[in-house]
Structure formats: C-alpha cells, structure tokens
N, C-alpha and C positions, 0 to 999 in steps of 0.2 A: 860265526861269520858276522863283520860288521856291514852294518848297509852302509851304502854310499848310494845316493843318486843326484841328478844332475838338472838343471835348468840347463836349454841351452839355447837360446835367439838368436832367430837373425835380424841385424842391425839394418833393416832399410825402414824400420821407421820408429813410432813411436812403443811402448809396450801396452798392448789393447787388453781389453777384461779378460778373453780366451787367456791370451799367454800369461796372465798373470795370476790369474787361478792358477793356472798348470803350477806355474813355480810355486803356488802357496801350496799347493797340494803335494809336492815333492818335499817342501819347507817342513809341514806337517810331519809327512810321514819319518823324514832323517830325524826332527825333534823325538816325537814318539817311540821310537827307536832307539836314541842314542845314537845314532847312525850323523852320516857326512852326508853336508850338504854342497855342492859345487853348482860355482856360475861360471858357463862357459859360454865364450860367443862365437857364432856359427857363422865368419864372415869370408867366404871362402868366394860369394859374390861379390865380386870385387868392384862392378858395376855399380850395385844398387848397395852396399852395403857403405855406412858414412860414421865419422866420429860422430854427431851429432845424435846420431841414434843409439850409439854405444852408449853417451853419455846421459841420454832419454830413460836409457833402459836402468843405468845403474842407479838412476836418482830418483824415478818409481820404484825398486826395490828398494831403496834406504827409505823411501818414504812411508814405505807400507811395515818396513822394520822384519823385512826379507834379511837378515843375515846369512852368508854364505861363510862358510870354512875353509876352504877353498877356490880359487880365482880371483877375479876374470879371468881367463886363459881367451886367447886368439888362436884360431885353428888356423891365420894366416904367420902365426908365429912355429907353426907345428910341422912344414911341410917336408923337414928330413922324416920325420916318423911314417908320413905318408909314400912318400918313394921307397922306403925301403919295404913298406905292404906290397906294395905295387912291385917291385922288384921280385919280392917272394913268390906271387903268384904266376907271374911270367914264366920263373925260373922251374916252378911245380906245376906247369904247364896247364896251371889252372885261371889261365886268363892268356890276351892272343893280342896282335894287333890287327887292326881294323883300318884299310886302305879308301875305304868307301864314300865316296862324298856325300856332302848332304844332297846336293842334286840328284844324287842317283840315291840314295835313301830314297829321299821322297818320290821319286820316279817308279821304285817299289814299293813306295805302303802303297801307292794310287792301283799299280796294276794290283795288290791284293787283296784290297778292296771291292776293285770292279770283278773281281772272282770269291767276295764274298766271304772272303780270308778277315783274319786278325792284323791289321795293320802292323804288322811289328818287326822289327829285322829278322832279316833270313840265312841269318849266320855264313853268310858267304864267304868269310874271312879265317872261320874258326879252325877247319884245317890247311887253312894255307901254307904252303913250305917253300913259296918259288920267292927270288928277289922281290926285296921291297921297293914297289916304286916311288918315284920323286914326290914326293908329300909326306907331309906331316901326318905319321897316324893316332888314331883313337887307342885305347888301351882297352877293353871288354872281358868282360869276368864270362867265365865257362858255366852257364848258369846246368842245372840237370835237365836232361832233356824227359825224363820220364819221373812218373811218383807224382806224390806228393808234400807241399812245405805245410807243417801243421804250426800255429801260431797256440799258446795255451795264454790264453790271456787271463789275467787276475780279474777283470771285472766282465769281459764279455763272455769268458771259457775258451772254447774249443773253435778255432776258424780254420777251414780246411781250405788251402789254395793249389790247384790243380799245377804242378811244373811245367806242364807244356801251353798254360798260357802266359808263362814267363818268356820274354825272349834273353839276351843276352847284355846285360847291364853296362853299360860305358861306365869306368870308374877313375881312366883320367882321359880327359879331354887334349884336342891336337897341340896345343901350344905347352902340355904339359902338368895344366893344374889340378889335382884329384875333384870327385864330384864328389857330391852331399852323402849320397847313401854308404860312398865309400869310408870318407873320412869320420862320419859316425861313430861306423863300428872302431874303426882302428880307433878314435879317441874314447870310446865305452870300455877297448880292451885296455888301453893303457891307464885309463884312471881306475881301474876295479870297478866300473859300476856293477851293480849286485839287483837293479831295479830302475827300468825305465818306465815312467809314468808322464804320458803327454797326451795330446788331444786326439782323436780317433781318425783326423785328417791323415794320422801317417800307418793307419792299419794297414795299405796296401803297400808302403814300403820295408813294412817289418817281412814279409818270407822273404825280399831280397835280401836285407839284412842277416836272417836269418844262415843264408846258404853263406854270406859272408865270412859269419863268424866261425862257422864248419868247415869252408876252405882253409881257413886261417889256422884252423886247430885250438879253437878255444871256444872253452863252456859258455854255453846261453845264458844272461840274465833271465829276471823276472818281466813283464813284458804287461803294462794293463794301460787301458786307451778308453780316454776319460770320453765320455759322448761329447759332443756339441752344444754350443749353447746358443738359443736361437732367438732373437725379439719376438714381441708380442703377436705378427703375425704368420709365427712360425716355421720364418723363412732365417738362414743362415746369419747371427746379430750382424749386423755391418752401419757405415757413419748414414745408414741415412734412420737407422732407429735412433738415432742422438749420440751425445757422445760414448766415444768405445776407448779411447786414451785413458790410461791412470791417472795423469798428470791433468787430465781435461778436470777429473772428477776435482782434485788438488785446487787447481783452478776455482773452480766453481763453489768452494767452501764445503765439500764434505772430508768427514774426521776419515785418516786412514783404519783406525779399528773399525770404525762401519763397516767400511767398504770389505773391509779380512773377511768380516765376520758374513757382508753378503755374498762375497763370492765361495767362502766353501760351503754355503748354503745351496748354493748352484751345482745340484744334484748330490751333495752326498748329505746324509741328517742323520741325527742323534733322536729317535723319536719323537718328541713334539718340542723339543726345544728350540727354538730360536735367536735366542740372544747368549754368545757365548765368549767369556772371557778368554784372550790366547791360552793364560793356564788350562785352560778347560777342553782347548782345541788341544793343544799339544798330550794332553791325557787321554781323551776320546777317540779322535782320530784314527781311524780305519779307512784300508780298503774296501773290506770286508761290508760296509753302508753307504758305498758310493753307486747310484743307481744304474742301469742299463740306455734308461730312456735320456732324451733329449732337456736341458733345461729351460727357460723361460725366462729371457730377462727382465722385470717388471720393473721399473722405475723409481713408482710409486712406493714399493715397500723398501727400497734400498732409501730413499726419503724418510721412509716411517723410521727405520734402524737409526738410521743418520741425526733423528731428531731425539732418539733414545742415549744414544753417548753424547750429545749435548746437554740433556739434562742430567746426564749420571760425571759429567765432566765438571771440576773443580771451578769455582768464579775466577781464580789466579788462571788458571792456565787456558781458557776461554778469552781473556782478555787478551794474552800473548796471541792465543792464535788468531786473534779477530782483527789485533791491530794491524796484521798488513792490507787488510782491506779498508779498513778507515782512512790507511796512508794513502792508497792507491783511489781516493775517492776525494783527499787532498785535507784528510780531516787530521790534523796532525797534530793542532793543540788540544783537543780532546781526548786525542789515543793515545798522549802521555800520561794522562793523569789517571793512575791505576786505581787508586780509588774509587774516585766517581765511577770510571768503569765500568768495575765490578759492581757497583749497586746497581748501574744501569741495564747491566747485563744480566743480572736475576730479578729483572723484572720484564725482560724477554725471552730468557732460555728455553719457557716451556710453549712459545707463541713461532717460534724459527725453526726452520728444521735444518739451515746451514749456513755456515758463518757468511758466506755473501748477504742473505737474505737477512743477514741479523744484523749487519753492518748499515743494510737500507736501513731499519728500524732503525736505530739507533740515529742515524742521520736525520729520519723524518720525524720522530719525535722527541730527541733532544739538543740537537746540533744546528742543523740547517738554520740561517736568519730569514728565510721566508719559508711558506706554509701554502702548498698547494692543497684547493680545499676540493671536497670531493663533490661536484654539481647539486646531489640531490640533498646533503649532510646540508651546505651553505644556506640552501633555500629553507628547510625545514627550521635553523637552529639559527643562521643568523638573521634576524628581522628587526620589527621595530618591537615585536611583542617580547623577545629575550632581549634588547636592548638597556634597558633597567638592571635588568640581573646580571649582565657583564660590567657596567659599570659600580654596582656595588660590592664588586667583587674584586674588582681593580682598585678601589677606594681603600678598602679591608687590607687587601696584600701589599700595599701599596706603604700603609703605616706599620707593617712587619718590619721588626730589628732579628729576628729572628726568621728565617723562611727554612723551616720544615715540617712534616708531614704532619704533623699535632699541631701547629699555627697554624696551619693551611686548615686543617679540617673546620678548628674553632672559628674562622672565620667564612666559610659555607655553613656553616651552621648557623652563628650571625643571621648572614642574609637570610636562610631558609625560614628562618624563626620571624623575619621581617615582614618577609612578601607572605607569611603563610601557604607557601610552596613545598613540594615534598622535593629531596636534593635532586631527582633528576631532572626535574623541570631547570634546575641553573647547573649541573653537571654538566650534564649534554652541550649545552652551548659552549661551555669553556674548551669541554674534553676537543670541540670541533673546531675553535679558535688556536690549540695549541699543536695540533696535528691533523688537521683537515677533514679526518674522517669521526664517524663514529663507534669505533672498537680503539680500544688500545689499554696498557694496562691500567691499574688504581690511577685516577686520578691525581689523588693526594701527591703519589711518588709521581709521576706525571712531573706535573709541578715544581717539586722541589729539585727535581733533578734538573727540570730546564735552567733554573735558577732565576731571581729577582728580575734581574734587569732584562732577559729574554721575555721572560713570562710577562712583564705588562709590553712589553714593545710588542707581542702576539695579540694582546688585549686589545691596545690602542687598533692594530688594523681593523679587530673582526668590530669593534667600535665603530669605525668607521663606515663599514660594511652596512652595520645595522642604521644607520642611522642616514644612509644614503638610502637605506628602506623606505624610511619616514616620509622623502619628501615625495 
C-alpha cells in the first residue's frame, strides 16, 4: 500500500506554526515512506475564506520547501463529488432532511438545557414522512443512536466516544453547500488517503467522520492527532505570545531550515539530537516518537537554531539572503557589492542570530555615515585624555596607500609603541568612534571594511568630541 496523505487549510488567513508543523509532519512522514504528498485547500467558507490566504499559504510552503505531489485542489472546485455523497446517503436512507429553523433549534437546545439535557438536536425530522414544508431544508446524516465510535489513534491509542452523545450531523446546509465534516471524508475517499495526521483540535470530529466513512462503505484511514502547541505560559500559542505567521518569521530574518528543523522538534525527537539536516528528518522520521504531551513554544531556542544555520550557511548565499534587507533599509550600494559583503558578513555571522539583525550590524558598523554613540561608551572613551590617541591614529591611517588589516595594525602598533600604551587603551576609543559602542568585531577588519575615506570622516567627529572635552 502506498501512503498518500494530505495537508489541508483553510484559507481565511495567514499559515500559523500549528498548521505548518502539521504539514511538515505529513511532509515528513509521505518523504519517509516514499508515499504522496497532497495540498489541498479547505475553502468551502466561502465567507471567511480569500485568495489572498490561499496565496499566503502557498508561499510559506515553498518557502519552508514543503513540496507537494499533488494539488492545490479547491474543495470549492469539487462540489459535483459532494452532491452525489449526499445524494447516496438520502437515497440509503442514511441521512434525512431537516425542516427546523434555527429559531426553534435554539428554542430547543435552551428548553434542554434548563432540563439539564445535552444541548443537542432532538432529531425531530429524522422519521418524517409528511409533505415538505415551504423552506429550504438542512440535509442531516443518521448518526447511531446506540454503541460506541472508537477512534485508534496512531499516537494517542485508543479513544472511546459514546454514540448517544452524538446528535445528528448537518452535512449540507439550507442553500445547498456541503459542510466541513462532510466534505472531508468524501475528499480522503476520493484521493486514497491512507493516513490522516493533523492537530488534536479535530479529535472530536474524527467519530463523526468516522460513522461517515462507514455509511459511505468505505475503509478507515490511519487516524493520529498531533497534541497542541502551547506559549510559554502554557496557554493555547496564539498572536499575543508573538508572532505565530510563517511568513512573519520570513519577515523577521529567520532561515527557513531553522524554523523545519524547530518545528518538528515541537514534540516529536530523535533522542538527544537537535539539529537536523532535512536528509536526516526524512530518514528518521516517525510516528512512532512523536509525544502524547503538549509542546512549548520557546522563542529563545528557535533563535539559538536560527543563529546555528547562519553560521553553518555559506558567505555567497547569506549575502543573497541578507540583501533584501539592506535594500529595504535603502542600503543599496553596499548590498551590490558581493565581495565586500561577504567579508563583512563573516565577521558578523557568529555575533547575529537573523538576517534582520545582521542587516542592523552591518549598517551600524559599516555603512551608515553617522554613528550613534552609546551614552556611557562616549563619556568613558571619548575625552580629552584619548584625544591624543585618536589623532595619532588618524595621522598614521591617513598617509595609508594601502588600507588593510596589516597596514592598519602596523600603525596601532606605531602609536602603541609611542604613547607607551597597551593597544587597548587606543583600541577602545577608536572601536567607539567607529560604531558607538564598545563590542564589535576585530577592530583591524572593523576598519578596513569601513574603508579610508569613512573611517577618518568617524575620526574627525569623535575628534571633535574629544576635544570639545578639553574646553
């Protein structure tokens, strides 16, 4: 038997980490298999569901390098498949029509509640045999009234759900459209899925499902329901833990393999490993170690990952991805010149942990023409007592025909050997003249990367600086 299984969203908004695990974890197990993978979209709400979301969704999966083998498919493109389910059922008097308004629905959950009942329809319709009156009606599947639907899940086991607190499922609605639980099954039966793997949000839809596909006459899939994944304070992830979009993360400068690699870390593991190349996922990959319990989404260590494939990432192909953020910060004769770049970029890669934040870098201490300095850096490094030492260091670089890192040191060393000064007594002050703070990387590269004509025009201010100390 080949696997096939399915991604399948619905289009009313963006693709958030939940659903996008789900798909990597379907992604996974089709690769691991050999098996098929299909995108299909669940847009059958016709209200809330938008191209713009379809397009959202399909351009986090290329981003994250979700290949599918089949689809997109629109379940709004499928609906003879659906009337003829619905036809079937009617016709095997396993489903009925339903004349009941919503008024009087709710007129009855209310009175069965105040008796303490299960809010739920009371199948008033299901033997009806007299004329139909003037209204559009519901379509309602013949759920069992006795027994039990038993769910065998691949990672939670065994879930027993009682039939009599099922009521009777609506599967197409008054003006005609099928609903969600319906249309499912009928597209699981017609693409062969062989294995449904989704979030644990839809356990309570799987024994309606269930009785679906038994009406229907056809064999159950495999059936496992990934836990939930929760923020740090343990409550369901949602936008207010930060952002939950793929494309927010895209955004924001993290590597799409990070993020593969955090999210199927989000409950299921390979014993103590953590950092895994796709080959390694597509190898490994199991059901069989994806946990029961709830995940945790931490921030901080998708950071930590994220700062790990920037430095295990090539200086060429860091430079491509970094320059739309250069552009978008309006640095554009910079982020052509792939060379400098690259030198500039491995002498930050292991100091950044995502290309946004490397893009700052990069602006603040190679690019930008002014230097915001950092309050306490100013006061300590630029005075009247480093004064001296910035200027003889602007004199030294100044008669450079040559400005790279072995010119540049020979003449700190010059001065050092002058003043009788150990280099950081006139390091420091430069290092804080040329990017305002006091961390940043080698000096030397520092330096030469700014190039000549920046690096004294930074001199001349913090010069100034100091020497407005003086008076």
């Amino acid at each position: 038997m080949q696997v096939r299984v399915r991604f399948a969203p619905s289009p009313t908004g963006y693709l958030h980490i939940g659903g996008a695990r789900t798909a990597l974890f379907n992604w996974l197990f089709a690769r691991h298999h050999g098996g098929v993978f299909i995108l299909r979209i669940e847009d059958t709400d016709r209200e809330r569901s938008t191209d713009e979301s379809i397009q959202a969704i399909i351009d986090s999966m290329k981003w994250l390098s979700l290949d599918w083998d089949e689809g997109p498919y629109r379940q709004t493109e499928r609906f003879d498949l659906y009337r003829a389910g619905i036809e079937q059922l009617l016709k095997e008097g396993k489903a009925y029509y339903c004349y009941r308004s919503q008024e009087e629905l709710a007129q009855r959950r209310d009175e069965a509640m105040q008796k303490g009942l299960a809010p739920k329809y009371d199948r008033r319709c299901r033997d009806y045999a007299g004329p139909a009156p003037h209204q559009n009606p519901v379509v309602r599947f013949k759920a069992p009234l006795e027994g039990q639907t038993v769910v065998n899940d691949d990672i939670r086991g065994t879930v027993v759900f009682e039939n009599s607190q099922l009521d009777d499922l609506i599967i197409a609605r008054s003006n005609g459209t099928p609903t969600y639980n319906f249309v499912v099954v009928m597209d699981d039966v017609d693409m062969g899925i062989t294995h449904i793997i989704r979030g644990d949000d839809h356990l309570n839809n799987t024994p309606r499902q269930i009785q679906l596909y038994q009406a229907l006459g056809h064999e159950l899939p495999r059936f496992a329901h990934l836990p939930m994944i929760l923020g740090q304070d343990k409550t369901r992830l949602s936008k207010r833990h930060g952002a939950t979009s793929v494309l927010a993360y895209r955004d924001m400068g993290y590597l799409p393999q990070a993020l593969v690699n955090y999210l199927v870390r989000l409950g299921w593991a390979y014993g103590d490993q953590e950092v895994f190349s796709r080959e390694e996922l597509m190898e490994k990959f199991s059901l069989d170690n994806v946990g029961k319990a709830s995940a945790v989404f931490n921030p901080e260590k998708l950071q930590w990952l994220n700062s790990v494939y920037i430095n295990q990432t090539p200086l060429e192909t860091l430079a491509e991805l970094v320059h739309p953020f250069l552009v978008e910060q309006g640095l554009v004769e910079h982020s052509q010149k792939q060379e400098w770049l690259c030198k500039a970029i491995a002498t930050l890669k292991e100091r950044t942990r995502d290309l946004r934040e490397m893009a700052g870098a990069l602006m603040r201490y190679y690019i930008s023409d002014t230097v915001t300095y950092e309050p306490a850096a100013r006061k300590k490094f630029l005075n009247s007592k480093t004064l001296p030492y910035l200027k003889a260091v602007k004199a030294g670089l100044s008669e450079l025909d040559t400005f790279d890192e072995e010119h540049i040191h020979a003449v700190f060393a010059e001065v050092v050997k002058e003043a009788a000064i150990k280099l950081g007594a006139v390091a420091q002050p430069v290092r804080v003249a040329m990017t305002g703070g006091t961390a940043s990387p080698g000096i030397f590269d520092v330096l030469a990367l700014i190039g000549k004509t920046r690096v004294i025009q930074r001199l001349d201010r913090a010069i100034e600086i100091c020497a407005h100390d003086e008076l």
